[in-house]
C-alpha positions in Angstrom: -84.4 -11.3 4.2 -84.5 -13.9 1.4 -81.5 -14.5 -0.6 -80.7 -14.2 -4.0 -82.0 -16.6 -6.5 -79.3 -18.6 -8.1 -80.2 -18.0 -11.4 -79.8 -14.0 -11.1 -75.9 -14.8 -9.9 -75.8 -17.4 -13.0 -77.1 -14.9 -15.8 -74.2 -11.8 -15.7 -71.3 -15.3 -15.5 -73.1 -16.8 -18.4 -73.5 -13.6 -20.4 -69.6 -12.5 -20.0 -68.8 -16.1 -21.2 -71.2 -15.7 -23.9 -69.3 -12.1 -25.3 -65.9 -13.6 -24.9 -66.6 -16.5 -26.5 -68.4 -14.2 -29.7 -65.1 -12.1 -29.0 -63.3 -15.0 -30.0 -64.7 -16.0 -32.5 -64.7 -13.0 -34.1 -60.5 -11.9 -33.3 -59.9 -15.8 -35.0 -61.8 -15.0 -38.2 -60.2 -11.9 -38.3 -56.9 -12.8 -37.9 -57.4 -16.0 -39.8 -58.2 -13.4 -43.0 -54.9 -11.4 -42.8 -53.0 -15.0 -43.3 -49.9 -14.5 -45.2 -49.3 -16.7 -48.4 -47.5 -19.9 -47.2 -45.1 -18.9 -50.6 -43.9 -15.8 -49.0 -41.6 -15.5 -45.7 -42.4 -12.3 -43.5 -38.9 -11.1 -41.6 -37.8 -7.4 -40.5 -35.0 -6.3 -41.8 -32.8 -4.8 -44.2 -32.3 -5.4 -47.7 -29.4 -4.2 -49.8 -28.9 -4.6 -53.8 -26.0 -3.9 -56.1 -26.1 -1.5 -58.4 -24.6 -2.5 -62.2 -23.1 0.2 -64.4 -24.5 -0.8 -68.2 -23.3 1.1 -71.3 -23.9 -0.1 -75.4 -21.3 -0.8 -77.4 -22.0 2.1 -79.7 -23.6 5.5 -78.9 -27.2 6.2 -80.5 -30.8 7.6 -79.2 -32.7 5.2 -76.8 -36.0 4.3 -78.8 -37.3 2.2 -76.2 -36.5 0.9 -72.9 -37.5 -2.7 -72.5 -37.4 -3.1 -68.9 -38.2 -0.9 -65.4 -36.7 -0.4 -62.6 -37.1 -3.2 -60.0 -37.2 -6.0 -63.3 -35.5 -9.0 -63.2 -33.0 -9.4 -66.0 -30.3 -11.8 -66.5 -27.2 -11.6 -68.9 -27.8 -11.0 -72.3 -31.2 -9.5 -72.2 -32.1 -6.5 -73.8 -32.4 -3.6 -71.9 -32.9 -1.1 -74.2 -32.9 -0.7 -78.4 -31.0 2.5 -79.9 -31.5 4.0 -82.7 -29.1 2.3 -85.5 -30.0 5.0 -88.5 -26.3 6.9 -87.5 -24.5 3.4 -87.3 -26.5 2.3 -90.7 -25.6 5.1 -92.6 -21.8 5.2 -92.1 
């Protein structure tokens, strides 16, 4: 019987290294896509917030609200403008 040709034992070696390096190359561009910004930090965990009670000065009808929830405010800013016309007229 005659043996086996080297190149019929090269060609499945040479086609699996083939695939897994396309594999490779395709899992790195991939996963190079799905990058997070370098600006934001990725952790597990558990974030917790305070809650602040606000209340005006005087009572009056909220005519618009000037902020959302989830907002960034800091002291002093306007949350919210009542209605004065009650105030105004006493």
């Amino acid at each position: 019987m005659s043996e086996p040709k080297p190149r019929r034992k090269i060609f499945p070696i040479v086609i699996l290294l083939v695939l897994a390096a396309a594999g490779f190359t395709l899992w790195r561009v991939i996963a190079a896509r799905n990058q997070v910004p370098d600006n934001v930090i990725t952790l597990s965990g558990r974030i917790e917030g305070d809650d602040s009670a606000v209340a005006p000065k005087t009572a009056g009808r909220i005519i618009e609200i000037r902020v959302r929830e989830g907002d960034r405010v800091k002291a002093g800013d306007d949350l919210a403008v009542l209605d004065d016309l009650q105030i105004r007229a006493r």
